[in-house]
N, C-alpha and C positions, 0 to 999 in steps of 0.2 A: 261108845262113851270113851274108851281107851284110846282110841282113836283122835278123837277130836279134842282130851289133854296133851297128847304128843304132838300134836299140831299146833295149837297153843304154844306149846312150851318151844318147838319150833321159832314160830314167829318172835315170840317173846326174843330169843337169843338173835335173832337175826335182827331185828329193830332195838336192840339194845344200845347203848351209847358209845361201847367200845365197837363194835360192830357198822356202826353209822363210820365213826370217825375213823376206823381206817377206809372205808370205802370212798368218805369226801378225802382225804388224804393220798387216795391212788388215784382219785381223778384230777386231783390238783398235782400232782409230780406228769401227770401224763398232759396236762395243757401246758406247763412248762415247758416239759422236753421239746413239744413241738413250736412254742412260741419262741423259744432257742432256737430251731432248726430254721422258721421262716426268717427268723431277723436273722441269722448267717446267711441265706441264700441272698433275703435283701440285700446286703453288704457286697455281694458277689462272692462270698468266702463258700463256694461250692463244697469243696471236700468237707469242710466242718459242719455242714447242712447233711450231706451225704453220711456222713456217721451219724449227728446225733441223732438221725431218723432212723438209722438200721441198729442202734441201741432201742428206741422207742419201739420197732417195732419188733426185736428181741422179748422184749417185756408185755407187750399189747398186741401180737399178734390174733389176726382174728375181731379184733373189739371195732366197735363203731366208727371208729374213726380212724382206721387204718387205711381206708380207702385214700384220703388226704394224703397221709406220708407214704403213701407208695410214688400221689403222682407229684411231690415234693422232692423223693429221689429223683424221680424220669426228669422230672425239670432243671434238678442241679446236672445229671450226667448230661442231658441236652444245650445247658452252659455252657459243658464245660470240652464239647464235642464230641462227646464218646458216648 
């Protein structure tokens, strides 16, 4: 019974409104960083692609979509010859 109030109260905090909206809040700063980083590569502006991804993945290492700006680095240092 103790048990399953702590659990409750658990989810309770974690589904709460402040708790939602930082988490849509970090997934929206994190589709930015990288929708910056391809529109630079677009451009051909390679180094500027090359930072804001290795900022992004400073901050999001690990997370599901870091696979992406890894090979969004390879790509701009393969631009860029090196």
């Amino acid at each position: 019974m103790y048990l399953n109030k702590i659990t409750a109260l658990i989810l309770i905090v974690l589904f709460s409104s402040p708790a939602q909206a930082f988490w849509f809040q970090e997934r929206r700063e994190q589709k930015q960083m990288l929708a910056d980083a391809k529109a630079a590569y677009e451009q051909g502006d390679y180094r500027n692609a090359i930072f804001i991804t290795q900022e992004f993945l400073l901050k999001n290492a690990g997370k599901h979509n870091a696979k992406g700006a890894y090979l969004l680095i390879g790509n701009s240092y393969k631009a860029l010859g090196e």
